[in-house]
BALOBA-1460 file (C-alpha; in Angstrom, 3 decimals):
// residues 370
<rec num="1" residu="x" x="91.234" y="-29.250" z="37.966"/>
<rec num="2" residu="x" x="91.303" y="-29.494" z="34.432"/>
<rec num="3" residu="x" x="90.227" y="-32.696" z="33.844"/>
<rec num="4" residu="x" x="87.153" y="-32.148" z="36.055"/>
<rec num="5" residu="x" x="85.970" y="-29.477" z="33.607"/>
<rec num="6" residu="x" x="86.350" y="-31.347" z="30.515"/>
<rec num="7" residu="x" x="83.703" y="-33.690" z="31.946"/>
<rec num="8" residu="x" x="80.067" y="-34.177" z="31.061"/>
<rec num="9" residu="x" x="77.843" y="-32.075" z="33.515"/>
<rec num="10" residu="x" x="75.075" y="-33.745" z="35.152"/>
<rec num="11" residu="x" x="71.928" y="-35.582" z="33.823"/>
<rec num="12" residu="x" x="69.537" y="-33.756" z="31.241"/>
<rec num="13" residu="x" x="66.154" y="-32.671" z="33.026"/>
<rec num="14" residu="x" x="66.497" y="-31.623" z="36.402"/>
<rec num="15" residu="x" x="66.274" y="-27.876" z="36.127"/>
<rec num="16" residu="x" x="62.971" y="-26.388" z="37.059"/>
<rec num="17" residu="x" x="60.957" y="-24.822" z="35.033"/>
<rec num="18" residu="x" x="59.147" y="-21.058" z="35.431"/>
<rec num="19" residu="x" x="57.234" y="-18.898" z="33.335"/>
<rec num="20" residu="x" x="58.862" y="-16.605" z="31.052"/>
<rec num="21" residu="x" x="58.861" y="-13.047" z="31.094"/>
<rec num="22" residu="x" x="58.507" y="-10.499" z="28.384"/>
<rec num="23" residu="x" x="61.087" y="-7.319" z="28.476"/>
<rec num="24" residu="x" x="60.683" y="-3.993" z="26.785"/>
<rec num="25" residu="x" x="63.141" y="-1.496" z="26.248"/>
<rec num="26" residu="x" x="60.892" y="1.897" z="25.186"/>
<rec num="27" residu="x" x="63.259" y="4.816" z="24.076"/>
<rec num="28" residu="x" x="65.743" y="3.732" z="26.613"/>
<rec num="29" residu="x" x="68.590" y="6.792" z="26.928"/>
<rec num="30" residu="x" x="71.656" y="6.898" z="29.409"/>
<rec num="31" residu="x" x="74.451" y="9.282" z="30.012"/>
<rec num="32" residu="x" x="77.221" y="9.218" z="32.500"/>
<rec num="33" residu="x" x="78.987" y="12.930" z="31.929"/>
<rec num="34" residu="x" x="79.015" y="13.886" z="28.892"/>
<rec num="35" residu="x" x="79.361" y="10.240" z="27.436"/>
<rec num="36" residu="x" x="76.256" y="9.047" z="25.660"/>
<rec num="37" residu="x" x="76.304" y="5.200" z="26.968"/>
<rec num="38" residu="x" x="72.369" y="4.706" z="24.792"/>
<rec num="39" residu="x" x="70.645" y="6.676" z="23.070"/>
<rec num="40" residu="x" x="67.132" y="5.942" z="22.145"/>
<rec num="41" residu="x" x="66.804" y="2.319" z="22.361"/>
<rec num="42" residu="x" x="64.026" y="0.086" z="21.687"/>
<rec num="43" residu="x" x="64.439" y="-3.314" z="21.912"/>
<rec num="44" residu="x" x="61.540" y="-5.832" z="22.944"/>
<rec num="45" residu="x" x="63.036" y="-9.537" z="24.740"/>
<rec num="46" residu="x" x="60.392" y="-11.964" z="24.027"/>
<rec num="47" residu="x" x="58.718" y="-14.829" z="26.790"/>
<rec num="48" residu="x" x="61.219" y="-17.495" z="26.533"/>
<rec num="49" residu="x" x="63.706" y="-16.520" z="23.474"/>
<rec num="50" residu="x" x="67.334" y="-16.295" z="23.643"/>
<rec num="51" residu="x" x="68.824" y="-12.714" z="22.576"/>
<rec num="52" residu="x" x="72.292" y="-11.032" z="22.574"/>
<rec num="53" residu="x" x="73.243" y="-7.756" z="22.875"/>
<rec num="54" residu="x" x="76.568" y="-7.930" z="20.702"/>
<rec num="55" residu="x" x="79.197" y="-5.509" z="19.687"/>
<rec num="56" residu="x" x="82.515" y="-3.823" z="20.998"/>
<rec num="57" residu="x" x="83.310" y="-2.954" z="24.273"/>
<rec num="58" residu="x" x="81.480" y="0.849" z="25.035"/>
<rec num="59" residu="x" x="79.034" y="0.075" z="22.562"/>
<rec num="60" residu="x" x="76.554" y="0.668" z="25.482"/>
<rec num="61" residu="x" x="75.659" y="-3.271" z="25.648"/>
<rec num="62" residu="x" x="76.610" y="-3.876" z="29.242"/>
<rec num="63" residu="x" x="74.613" y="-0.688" z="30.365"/>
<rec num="64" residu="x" x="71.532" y="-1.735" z="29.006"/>
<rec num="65" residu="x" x="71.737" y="-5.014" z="31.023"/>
<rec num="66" residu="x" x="72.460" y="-2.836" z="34.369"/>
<rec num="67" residu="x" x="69.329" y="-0.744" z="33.190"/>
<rec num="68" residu="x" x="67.456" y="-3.820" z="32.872"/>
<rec num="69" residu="x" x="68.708" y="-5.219" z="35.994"/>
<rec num="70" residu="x" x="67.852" y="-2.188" z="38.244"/>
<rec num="71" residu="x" x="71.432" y="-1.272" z="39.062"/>
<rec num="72" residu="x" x="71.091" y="1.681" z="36.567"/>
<rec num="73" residu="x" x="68.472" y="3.947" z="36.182"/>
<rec num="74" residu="x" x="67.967" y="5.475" z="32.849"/>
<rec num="75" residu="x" x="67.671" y="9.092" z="32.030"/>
<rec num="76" residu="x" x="64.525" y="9.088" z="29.363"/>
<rec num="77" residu="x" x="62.897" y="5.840" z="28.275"/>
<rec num="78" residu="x" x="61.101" y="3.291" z="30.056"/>
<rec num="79" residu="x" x="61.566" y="-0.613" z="30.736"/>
<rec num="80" residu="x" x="58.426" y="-2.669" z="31.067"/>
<rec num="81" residu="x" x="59.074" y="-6.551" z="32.309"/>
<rec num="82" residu="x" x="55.397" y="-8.521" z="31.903"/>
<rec num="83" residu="x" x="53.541" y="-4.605" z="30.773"/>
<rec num="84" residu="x" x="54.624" y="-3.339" z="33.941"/>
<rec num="85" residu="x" x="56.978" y="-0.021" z="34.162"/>
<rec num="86" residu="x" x="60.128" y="-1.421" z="36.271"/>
<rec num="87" residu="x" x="62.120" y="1.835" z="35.461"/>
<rec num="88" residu="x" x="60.621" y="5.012" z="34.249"/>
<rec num="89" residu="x" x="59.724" y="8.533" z="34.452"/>
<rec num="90" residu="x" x="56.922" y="7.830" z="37.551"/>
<rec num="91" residu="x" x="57.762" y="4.129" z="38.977"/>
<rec num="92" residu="x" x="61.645" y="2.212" z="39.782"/>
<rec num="93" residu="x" x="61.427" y="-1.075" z="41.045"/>
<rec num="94" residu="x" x="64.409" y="-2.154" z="42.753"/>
<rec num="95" residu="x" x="66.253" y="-5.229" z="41.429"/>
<rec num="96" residu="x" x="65.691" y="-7.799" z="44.095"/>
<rec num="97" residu="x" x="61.827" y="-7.227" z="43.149"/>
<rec num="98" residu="x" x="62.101" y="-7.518" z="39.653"/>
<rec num="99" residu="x" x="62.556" y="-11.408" z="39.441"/>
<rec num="100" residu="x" x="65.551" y="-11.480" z="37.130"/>
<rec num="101" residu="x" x="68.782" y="-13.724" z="37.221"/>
<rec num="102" residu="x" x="72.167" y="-12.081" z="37.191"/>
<rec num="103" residu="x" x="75.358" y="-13.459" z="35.762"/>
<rec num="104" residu="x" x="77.910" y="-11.597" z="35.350"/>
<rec num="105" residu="x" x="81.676" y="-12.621" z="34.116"/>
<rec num="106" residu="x" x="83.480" y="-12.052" z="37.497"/>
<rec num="107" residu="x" x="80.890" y="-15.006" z="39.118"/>
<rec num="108" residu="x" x="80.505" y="-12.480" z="41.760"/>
<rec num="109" residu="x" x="80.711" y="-15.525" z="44.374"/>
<rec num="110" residu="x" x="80.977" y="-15.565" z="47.957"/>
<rec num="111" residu="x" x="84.144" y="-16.331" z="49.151"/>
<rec num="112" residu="x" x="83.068" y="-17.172" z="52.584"/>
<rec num="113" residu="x" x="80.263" y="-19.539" z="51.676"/>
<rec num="114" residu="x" x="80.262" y="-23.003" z="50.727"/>
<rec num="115" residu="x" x="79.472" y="-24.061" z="47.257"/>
<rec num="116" residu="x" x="75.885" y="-25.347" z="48.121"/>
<rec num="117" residu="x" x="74.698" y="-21.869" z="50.207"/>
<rec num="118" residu="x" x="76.552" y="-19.783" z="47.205"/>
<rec num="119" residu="x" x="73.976" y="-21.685" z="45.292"/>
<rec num="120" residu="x" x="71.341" y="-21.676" z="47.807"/>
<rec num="121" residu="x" x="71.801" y="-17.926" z="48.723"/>
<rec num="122" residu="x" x="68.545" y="-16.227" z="46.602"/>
<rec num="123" residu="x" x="66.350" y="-19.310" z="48.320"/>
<rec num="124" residu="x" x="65.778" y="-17.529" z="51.329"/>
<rec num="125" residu="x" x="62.470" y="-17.251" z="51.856"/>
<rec num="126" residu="x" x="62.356" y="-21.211" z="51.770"/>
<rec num="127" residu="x" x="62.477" y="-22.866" z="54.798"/>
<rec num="128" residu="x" x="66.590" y="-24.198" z="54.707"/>
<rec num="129" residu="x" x="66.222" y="-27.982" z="53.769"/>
<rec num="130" residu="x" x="63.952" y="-27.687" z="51.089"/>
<rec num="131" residu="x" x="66.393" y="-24.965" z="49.909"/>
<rec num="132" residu="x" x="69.393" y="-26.638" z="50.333"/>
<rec num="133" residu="x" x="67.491" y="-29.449" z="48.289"/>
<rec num="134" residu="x" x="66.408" y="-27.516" z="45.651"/>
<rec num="135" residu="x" x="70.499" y="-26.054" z="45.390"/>
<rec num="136" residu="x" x="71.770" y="-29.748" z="45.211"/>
<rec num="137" residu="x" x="69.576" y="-30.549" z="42.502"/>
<rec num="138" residu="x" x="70.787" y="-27.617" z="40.646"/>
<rec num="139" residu="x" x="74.343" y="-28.367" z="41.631"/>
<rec num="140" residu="x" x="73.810" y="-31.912" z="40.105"/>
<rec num="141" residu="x" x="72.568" y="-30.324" z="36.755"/>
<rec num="142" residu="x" x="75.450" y="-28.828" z="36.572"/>
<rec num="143" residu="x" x="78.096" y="-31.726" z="37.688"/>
<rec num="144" residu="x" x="79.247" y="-30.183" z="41.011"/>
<rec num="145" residu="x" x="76.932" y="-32.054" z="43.478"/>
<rec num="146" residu="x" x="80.219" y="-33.425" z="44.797"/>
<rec num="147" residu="x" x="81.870" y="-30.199" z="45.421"/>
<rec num="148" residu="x" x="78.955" y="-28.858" z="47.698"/>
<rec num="149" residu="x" x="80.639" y="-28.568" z="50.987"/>
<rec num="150" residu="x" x="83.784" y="-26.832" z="49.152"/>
<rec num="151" residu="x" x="84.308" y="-22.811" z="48.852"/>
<rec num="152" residu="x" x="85.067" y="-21.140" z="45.393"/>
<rec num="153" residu="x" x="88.919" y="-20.738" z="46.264"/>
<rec num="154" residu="x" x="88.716" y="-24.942" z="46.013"/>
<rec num="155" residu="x" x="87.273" y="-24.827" z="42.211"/>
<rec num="156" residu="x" x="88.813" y="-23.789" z="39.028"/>
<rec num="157" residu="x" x="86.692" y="-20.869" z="37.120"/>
<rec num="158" residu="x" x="84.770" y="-23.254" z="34.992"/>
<rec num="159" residu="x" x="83.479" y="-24.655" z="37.923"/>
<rec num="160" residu="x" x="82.717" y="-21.062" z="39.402"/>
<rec num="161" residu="x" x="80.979" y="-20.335" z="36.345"/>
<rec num="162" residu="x" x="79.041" y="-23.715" z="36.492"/>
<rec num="163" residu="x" x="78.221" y="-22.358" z="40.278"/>
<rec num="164" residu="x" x="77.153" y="-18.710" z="39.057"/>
<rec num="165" residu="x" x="74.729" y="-20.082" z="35.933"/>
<rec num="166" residu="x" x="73.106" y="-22.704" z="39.211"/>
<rec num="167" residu="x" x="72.923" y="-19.701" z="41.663"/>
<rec num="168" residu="x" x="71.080" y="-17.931" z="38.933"/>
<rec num="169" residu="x" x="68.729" y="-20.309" z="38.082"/>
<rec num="170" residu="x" x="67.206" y="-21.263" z="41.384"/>
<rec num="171" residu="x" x="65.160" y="-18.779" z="41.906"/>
<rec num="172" residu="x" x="63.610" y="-19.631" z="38.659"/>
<rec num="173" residu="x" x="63.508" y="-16.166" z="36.995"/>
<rec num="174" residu="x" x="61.378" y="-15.307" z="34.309"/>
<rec num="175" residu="x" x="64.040" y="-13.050" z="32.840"/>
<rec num="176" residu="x" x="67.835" y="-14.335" z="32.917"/>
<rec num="177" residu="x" x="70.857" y="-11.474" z="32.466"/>
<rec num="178" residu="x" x="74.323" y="-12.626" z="31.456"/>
<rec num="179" residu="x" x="77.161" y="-10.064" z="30.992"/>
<rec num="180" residu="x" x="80.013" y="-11.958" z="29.391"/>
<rec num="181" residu="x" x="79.960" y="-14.892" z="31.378"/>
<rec num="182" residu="x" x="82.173" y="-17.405" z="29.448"/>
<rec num="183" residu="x" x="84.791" y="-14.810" z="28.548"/>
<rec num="184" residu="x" x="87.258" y="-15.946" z="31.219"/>
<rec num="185" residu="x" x="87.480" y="-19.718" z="30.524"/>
<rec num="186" residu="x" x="89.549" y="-20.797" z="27.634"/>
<rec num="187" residu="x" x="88.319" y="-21.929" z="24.300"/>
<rec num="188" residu="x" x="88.003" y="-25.704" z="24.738"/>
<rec num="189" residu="x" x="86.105" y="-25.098" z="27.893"/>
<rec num="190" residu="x" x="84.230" y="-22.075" z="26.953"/>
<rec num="191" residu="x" x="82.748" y="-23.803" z="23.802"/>
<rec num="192" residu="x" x="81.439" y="-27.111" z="25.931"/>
<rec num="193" residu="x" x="80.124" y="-25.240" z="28.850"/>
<rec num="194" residu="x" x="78.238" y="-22.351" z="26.382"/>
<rec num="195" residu="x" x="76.384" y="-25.687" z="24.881"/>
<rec num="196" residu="x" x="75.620" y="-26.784" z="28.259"/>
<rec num="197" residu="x" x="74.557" y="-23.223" z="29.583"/>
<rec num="198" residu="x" x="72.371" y="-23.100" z="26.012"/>
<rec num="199" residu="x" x="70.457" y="-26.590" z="27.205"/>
<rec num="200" residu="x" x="69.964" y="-25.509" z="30.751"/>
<rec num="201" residu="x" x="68.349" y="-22.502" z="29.746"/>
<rec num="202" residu="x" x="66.287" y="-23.873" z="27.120"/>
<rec num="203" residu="x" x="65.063" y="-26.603" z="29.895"/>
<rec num="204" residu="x" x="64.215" y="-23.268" z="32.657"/>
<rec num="205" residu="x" x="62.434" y="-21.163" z="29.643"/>
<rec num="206" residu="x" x="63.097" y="-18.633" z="31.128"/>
<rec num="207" residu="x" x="63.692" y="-15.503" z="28.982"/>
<rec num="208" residu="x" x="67.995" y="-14.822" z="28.418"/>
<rec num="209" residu="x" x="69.902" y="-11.839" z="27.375"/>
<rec num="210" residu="x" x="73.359" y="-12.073" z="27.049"/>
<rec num="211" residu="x" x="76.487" y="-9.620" z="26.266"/>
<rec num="212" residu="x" x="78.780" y="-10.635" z="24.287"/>
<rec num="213" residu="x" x="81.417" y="-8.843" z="22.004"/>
<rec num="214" residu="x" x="82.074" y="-11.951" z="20.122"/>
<rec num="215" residu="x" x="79.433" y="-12.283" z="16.753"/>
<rec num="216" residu="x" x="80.772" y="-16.129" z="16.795"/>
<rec num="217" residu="x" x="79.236" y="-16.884" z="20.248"/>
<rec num="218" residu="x" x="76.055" y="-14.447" z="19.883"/>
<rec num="219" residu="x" x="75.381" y="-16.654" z="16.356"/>
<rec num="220" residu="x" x="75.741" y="-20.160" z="18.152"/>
<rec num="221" residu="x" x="73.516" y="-19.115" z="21.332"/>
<rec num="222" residu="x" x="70.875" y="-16.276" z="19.999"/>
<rec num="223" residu="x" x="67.463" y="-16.735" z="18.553"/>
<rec num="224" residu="x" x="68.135" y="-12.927" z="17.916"/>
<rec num="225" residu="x" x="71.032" y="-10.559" z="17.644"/>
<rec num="226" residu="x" x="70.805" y="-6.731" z="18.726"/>
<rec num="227" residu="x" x="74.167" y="-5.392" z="17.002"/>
<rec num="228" residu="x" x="74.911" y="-2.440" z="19.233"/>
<rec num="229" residu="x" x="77.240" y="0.820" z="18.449"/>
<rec num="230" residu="x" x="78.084" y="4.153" z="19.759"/>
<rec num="231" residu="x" x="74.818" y="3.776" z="22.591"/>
<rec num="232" residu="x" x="73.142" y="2.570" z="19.149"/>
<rec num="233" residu="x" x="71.038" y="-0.273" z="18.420"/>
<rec num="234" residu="x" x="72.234" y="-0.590" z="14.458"/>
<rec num="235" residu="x" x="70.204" y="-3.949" z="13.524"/>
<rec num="236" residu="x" x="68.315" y="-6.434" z="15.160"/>
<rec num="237" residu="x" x="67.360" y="-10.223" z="13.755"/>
<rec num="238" residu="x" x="67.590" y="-13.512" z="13.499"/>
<rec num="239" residu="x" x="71.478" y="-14.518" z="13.037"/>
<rec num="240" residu="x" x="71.382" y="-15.681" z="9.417"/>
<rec num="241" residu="x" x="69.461" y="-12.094" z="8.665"/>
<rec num="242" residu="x" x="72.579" y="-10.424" z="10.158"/>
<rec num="243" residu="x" x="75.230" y="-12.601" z="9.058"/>
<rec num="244" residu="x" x="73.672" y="-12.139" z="5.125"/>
<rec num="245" residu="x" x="72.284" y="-9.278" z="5.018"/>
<rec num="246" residu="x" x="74.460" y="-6.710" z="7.158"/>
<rec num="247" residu="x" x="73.019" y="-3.321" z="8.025"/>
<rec num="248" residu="x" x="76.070" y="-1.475" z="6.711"/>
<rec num="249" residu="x" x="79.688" y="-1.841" z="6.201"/>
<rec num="250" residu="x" x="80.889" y="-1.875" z="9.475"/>
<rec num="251" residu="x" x="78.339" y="-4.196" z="10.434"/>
<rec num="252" residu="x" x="79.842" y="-6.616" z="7.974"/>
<rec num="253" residu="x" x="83.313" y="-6.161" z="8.928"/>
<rec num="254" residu="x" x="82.169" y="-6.864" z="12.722"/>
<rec num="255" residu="x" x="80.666" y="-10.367" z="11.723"/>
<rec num="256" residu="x" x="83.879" y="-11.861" z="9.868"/>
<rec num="257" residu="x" x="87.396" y="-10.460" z="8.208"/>
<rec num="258" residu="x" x="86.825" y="-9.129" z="4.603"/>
<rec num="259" residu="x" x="88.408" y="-8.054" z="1.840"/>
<rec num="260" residu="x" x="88.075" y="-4.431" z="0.696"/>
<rec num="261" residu="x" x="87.505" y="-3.226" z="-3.098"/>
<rec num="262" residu="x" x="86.547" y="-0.103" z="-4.881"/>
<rec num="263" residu="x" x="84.355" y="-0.174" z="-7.376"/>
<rec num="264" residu="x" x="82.231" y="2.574" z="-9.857"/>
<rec num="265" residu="x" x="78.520" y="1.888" z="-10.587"/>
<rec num="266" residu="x" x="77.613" y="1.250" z="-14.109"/>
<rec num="267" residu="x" x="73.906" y="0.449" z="-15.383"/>
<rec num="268" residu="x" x="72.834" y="-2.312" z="-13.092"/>
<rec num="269" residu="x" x="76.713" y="-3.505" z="-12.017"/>
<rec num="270" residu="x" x="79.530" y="-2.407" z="-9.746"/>
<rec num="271" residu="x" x="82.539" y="-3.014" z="-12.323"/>
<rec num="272" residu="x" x="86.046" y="-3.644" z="-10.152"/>
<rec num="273" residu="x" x="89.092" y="-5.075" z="-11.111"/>
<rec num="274" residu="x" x="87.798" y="-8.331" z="-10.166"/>
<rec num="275" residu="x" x="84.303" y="-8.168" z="-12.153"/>
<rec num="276" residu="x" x="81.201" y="-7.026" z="-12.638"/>
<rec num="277" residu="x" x="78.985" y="-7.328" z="-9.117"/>
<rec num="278" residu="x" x="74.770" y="-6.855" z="-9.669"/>
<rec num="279" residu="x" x="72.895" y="-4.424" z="-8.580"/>
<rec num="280" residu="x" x="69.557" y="-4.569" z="-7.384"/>
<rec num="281" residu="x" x="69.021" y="-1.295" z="-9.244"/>
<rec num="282" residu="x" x="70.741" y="0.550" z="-11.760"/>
<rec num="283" residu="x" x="72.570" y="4.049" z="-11.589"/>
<rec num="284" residu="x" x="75.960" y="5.800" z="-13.155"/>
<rec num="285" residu="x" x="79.038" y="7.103" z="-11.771"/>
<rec num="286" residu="x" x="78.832" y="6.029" z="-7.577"/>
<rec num="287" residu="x" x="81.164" y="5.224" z="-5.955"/>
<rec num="288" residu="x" x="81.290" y="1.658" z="-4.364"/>
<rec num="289" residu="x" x="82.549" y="-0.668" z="-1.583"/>
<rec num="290" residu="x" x="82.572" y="-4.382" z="-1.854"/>
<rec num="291" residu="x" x="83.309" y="-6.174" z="0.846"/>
<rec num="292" residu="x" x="84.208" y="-10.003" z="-0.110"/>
<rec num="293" residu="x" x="84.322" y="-12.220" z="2.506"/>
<rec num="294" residu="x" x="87.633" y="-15.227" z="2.691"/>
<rec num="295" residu="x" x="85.571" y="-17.322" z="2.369"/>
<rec num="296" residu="x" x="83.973" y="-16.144" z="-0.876"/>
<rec num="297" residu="x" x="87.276" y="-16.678" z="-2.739"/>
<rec num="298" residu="x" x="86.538" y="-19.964" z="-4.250"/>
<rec num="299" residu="x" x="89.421" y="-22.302" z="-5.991"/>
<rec num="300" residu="x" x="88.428" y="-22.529" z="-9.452"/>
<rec num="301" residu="x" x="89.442" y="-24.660" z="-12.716"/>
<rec num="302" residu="x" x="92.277" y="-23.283" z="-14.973"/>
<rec num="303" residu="x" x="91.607" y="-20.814" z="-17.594"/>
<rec num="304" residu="x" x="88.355" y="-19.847" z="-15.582"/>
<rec num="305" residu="x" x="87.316" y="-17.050" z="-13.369"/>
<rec num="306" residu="x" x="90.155" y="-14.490" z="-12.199"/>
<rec num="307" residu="x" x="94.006" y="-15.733" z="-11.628"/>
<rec num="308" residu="x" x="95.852" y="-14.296" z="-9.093"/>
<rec num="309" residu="x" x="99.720" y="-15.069" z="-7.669"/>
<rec num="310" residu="x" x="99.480" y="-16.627" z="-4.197"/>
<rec num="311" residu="x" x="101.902" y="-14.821" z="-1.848"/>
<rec num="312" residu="x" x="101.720" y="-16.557" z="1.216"/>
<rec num="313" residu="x" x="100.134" y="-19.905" z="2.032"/>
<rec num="314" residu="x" x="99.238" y="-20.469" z="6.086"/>
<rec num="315" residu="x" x="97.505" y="-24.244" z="6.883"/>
<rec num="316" residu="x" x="94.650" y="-24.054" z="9.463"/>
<rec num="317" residu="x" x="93.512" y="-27.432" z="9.661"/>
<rec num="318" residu="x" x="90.519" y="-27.947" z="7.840"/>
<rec num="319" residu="x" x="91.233" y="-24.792" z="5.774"/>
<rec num="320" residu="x" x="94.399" y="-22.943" z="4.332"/>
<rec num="321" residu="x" x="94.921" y="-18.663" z="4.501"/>
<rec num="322" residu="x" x="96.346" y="-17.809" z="1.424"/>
<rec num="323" residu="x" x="97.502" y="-14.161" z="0.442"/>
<rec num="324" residu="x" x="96.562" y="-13.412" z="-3.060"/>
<rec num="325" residu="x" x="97.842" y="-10.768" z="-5.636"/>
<rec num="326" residu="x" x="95.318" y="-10.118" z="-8.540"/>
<rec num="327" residu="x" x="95.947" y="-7.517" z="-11.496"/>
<rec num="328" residu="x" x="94.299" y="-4.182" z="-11.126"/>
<rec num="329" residu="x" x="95.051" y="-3.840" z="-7.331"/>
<rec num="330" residu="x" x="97.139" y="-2.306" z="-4.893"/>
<rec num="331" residu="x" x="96.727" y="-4.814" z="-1.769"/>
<rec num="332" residu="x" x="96.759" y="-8.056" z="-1.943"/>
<rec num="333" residu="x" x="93.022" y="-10.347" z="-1.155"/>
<rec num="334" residu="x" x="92.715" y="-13.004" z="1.411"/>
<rec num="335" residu="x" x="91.415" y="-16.388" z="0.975"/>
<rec num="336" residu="x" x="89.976" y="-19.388" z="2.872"/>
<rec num="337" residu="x" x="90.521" y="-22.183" z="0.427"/>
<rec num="338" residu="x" x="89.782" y="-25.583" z="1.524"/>
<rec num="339" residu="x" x="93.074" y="-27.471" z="2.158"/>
<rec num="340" residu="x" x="92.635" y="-30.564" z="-0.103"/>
<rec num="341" residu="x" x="92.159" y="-27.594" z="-3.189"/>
<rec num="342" residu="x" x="94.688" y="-25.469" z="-1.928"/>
<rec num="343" residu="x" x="97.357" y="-23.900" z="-4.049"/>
<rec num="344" residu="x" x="100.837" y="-23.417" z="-2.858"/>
<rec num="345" residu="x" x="102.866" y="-20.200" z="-1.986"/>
<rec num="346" residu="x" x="104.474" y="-19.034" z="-5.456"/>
<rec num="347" residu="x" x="102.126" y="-20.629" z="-7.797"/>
<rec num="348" residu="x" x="99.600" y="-18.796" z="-9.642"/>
<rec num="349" residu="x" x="95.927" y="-20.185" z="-9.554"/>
<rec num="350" residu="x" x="92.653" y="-19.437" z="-10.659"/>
<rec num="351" residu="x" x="89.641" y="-18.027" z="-8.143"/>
<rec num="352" residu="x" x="86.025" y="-17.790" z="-8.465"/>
<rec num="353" residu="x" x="84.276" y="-15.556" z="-6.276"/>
<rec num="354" residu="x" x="80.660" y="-16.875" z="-4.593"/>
<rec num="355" residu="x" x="78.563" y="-14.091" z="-4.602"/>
<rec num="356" residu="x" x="76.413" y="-15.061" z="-1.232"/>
<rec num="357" residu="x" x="79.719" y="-13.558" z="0.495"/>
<rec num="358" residu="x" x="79.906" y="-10.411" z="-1.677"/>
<rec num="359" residu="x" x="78.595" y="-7.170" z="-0.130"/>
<rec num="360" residu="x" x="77.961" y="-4.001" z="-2.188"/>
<rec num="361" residu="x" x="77.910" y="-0.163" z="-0.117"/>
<rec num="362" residu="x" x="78.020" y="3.368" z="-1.153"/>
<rec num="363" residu="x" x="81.339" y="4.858" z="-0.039"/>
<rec num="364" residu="x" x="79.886" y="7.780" z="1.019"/>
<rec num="365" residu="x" x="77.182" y="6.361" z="3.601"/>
<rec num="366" residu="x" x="78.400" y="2.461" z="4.017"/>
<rec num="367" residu="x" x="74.559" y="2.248" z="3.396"/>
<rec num="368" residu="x" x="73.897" y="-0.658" z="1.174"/>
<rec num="369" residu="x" x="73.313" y="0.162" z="-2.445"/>
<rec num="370" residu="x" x="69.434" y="-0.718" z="-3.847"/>
């Protein structure tokens, strides 16, 4: 079944279009025992954009999509779809009024239906040709026209999640909700069907937000990022906003590996072992974090920048993971140093370090120093 997955999905234009729908999170709060699951959220989804809701498993992510689906109620808060309460202190609108897609990472097919009625199954207040029509032409977008009369047992789970996103979009929902759907296929596949998934609902319009724990696949899909922790909503923006300018520490550390250095403020500068780092504004005697991304250890000429003894030297393709000792610390660095430029393990070299990947917090709060 492999090989069927690894194929092109159907022809570009097909999916129908609807009207998308605007969804509003107001002081959204949920508890199950004494577990906070969200406190206090406010989040606004706007007509047609593409959001995530990213961070670690429990973050509280997963409940606010249940919330917004209507399988959860929330304790305090409201949620307003279009400026109308669908979940609040005086009004609850079940889910199968609310007009949203579902997708959720178990597919949540039925076993005992063919692929076609899987697909045709929220169509049923259409008379059953012109649904059955409408589900071919969905099961065509997504390259499984062929496989109509089959049942889910038959079909590998990219397929099944091919059938879930065309079950979802059928109905033509103004609001799509997707709870880790790619996190059961593997990476090849994943990658290719996320693009695919990102095109379809870019043709629908319809309104999408996703859970994901991965920051790699909430950059690549998301016109905006809601970085969730603790029931928290920590930041919210664009993905380059994020990626750059991190709310905190552990809000950089989530986004990509880094290297870890302490550092005192002095005038206008963080002095560490490795350099001076700017500040934004001056003060004496704080104590500092900088976080330096791999990728911000740059190979540099001899006799320049900071020389360090490479420990251990792993190739990764395009790029190779070198271990790095440098005077003046305890633990060694990492690097990401292009492989044509790489040094070898054993040799000393000479590293430059590009401050666009440098990240400068009090050690006290993690809050970013200004």
């Amino acid at each position: 079944m492999e090989d069927r997955d690894s194929r092109r999905w159907g022809q570009k234009g097909t999916a129908g279009a609807t009207f998308a729908g605007l969804l509003e999170f107001e002081h959204v709060s949920k508890r199950f025992g004494r577990t906070a699951a969200v406190q206090d959220v406010s989040l606004t989804l706007e007509p047609g954009e593409i959001a995530c809701l990213l961070g670690p498993s429990g973050c509280g992510k997963t409940t606010l999509l249940r919330i917004a689906a209507g399988i959860e109620r929330p304790d305090s808060g409201r949620l307003l779809f279009d400026g109308q309460e669908m979940a609040g202190p005086s009004r609850f609108v079940p889910p199968e009024k609310r007009n949203i897609g579902l997708m959720f990472q178990d597919f949540a097919l039925f076993p005992h239906l063919s692929i076609i009625d899987n697909v045709a199954f929220g169509l049923k207040n259409l008379p059953r040709e012109e649904a059955l029509k409408i589900a071919r032409h969905a099961l065509e977008r997504v390259g499984l026209a062929r496989y109509a009369a089959n049942y889910p047992h038959h079909l590998s789970g990219g397929e099944q999640q091919r059938v879930a996103l065309a079950r979802a979009v059928v109905p033509r929902p103004q609001v799509m909700l997707m709870d880790e759907p790619f996190s059961g296929l593997d990476q090849r596949l994943r990658e290719s069907v996320r693009a695919e998934t990102l095109t379809l609902l870019r043709e629908t319009r319809a309104s999408c937000l996703l859970v994901t724990h991965d920051p790699v696949e909430a950059m690549g899909l998301a016109d905006r990022i809601f970085l969730m922790r603790q029931g928290n909503l920590v930041q919210s923006g664009t993905p380059e906003q994020l990626y750059r300018h991190p709310a905190d520490a552990a809000a950089a550390r989530f986004f990509s590996d880094t290297n870890e250095v302490k550092g005192l403020v002095q005038g206008s500068a963080v002095v560490t072992p490795l350099g001076r780092f700017p500040l934004p504004r001056g003060g004496n005697g704080r104590e500092a974090l900088v976080l330096i991304r791999p990728q911000g250890l740059k190979r540099a000429a001899e006799g320049e920048g900071i020389e360090g003894l490479v420990t251990e030297a792993r190739f990764q393709g395009d790029d190779v993971k070198c271990t790095v000792l440098f005077n003046g610390l305890e633990e060694p660095l990492t690097a990401l140093i292009h492989s044509r430029s790489a040094p070898s393990r054993g040799n000393a070299a000479w590293f430059r370090i590009d401050p666009e990947h440098v990240f400068v917090f009090d050690s006290a709060t993690s809050q970013p120093i200004s």
